[in-house]
C-alpha positions as CSV (number, residue, x, y, z in Angstrom):
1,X,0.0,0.0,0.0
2,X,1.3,3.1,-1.0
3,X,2.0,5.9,1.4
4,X,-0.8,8.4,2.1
5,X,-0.6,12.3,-0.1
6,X,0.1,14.9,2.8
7,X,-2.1,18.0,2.1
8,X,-2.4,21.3,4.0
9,X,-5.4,23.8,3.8
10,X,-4.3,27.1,4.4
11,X,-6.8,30.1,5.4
12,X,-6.4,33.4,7.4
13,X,-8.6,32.0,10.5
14,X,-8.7,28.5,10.2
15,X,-12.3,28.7,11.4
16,X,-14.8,27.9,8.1
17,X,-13.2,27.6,4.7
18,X,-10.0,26.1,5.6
19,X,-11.1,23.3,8.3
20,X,-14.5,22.3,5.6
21,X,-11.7,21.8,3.0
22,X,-10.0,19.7,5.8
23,X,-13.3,17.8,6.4
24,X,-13.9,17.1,2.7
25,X,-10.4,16.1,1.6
26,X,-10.5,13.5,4.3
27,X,-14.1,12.8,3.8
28,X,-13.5,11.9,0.0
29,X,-9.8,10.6,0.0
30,X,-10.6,8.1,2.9
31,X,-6.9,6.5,3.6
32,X,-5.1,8.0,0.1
33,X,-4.8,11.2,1.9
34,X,-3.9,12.7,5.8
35,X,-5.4,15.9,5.8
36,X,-4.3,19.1,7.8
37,X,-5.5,22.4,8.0
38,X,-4.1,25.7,9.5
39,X,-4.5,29.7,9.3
40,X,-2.2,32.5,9.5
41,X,-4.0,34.3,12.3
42,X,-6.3,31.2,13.9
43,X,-9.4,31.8,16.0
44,X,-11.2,29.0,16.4
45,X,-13.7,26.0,14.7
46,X,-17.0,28.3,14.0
47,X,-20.2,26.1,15.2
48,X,-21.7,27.0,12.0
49,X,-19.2,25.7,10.1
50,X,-19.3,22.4,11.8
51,X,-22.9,22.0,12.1
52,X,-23.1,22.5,7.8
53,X,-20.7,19.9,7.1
54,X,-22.6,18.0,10.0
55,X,-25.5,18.4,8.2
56,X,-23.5,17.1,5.0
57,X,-22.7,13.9,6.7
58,X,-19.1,15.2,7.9
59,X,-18.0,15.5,11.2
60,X,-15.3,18.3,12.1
61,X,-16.2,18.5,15.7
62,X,-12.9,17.5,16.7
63,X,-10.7,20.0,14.3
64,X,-8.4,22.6,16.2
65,X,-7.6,26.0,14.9
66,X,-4.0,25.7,14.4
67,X,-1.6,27.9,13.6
68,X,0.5,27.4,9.9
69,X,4.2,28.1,12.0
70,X,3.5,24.6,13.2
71,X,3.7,23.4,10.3
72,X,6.8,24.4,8.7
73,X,9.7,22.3,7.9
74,X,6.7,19.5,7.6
75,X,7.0,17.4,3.8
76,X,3.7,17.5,2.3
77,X,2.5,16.4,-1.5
78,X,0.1,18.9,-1.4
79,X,-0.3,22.7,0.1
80,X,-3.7,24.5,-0.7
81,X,-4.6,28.4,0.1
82,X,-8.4,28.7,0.4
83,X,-8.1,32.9,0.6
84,X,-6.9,35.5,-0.9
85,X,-5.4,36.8,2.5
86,X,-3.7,33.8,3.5
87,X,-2.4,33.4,0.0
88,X,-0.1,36.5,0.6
89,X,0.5,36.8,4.0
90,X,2.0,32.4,4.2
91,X,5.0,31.5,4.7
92,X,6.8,29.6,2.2
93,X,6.6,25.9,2.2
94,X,9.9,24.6,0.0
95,X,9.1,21.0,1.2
96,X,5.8,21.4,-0.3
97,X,6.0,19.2,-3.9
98,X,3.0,21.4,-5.3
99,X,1.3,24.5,-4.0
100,X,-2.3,25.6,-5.5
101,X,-4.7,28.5,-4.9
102,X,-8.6,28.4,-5.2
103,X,-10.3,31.6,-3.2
104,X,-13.4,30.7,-1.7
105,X,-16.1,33.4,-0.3
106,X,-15.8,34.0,3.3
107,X,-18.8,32.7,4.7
108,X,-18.1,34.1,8.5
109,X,-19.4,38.0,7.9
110,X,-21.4,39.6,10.1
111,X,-24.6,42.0,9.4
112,X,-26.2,38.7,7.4
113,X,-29.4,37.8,8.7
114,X,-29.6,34.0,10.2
115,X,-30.9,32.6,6.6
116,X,-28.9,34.6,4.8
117,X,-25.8,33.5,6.8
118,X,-27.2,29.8,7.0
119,X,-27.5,29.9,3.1
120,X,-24.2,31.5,2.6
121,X,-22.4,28.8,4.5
122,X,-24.1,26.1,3.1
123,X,-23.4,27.5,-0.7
124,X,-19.5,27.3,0.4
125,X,-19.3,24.1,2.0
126,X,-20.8,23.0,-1.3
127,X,-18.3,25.2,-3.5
128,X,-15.7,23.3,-1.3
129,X,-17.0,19.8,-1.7
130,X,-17.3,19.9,-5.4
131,X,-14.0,21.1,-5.7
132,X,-12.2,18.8,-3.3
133,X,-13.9,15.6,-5.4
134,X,-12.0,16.8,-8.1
135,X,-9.1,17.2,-6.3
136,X,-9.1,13.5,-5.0
């Protein structure tokens, strides 16, 4: 059996975009892949972000908001930034064999309305899972 791909989602929080990439990539690449995620400026799993991929049949309960520095000097296959921000402001990852950018929308703004933030959440979680499934 061959060795699993090491892949690292990168955000600026680690808190939506970043830890539902996380979710998905293990979700879908079962035992091909061990999945890690991280942010440049971490603050925490947001509830609504586990309770959408919950509701999608993925459990990311247990994910930490980590910070990227702990992961530097790591060798992974893959690196992923899921922002803009992050996407600038990360360090370099030389033992990275491949490095690729997708922007997703930022689904943790604030002013929405409950259905309006429910929906937008959703809408990116499913943004995330389509793209992942191509990815694995």
């Amino acid at each position: 059996m061959s060795k699993p791909q090491r892949i690292l989602a990168l955000c600026t929080g680690n808190r939506c975009r970043s830890q539902m990439a996380e979710g998905w990539l293990r979700h879908l690449g079962g035992p091909k892949v061990q999945v890690f995620s991280a942010g440049t400026i971490p603050k925490g799993l947001h509830p609504k972000a586990v309770q959408v991929m919950a509701d999608a049949g993925v459990d990311i309960s247990n994910h930490t908001s980590d910070h990227v520095d702990q992961y530097l000097g790591q060798q992974f296959d893959l690196v992923i930034t899921v922002c803009d921000n992050a996407k600038e402001a990360c360090p370099t990852f030389p033992n990275a064999r491949k490095l690729i950018h997708h922007a997703f929308d930022d689904p943790d703004i604030s002013g929405l309305t409950e259905d309006d933030s429910q929906a937008l959440f959703i809408r990116v979680r499913d943004e995330i899972r389509d793209w992942a499934s191509n990815l694995v």
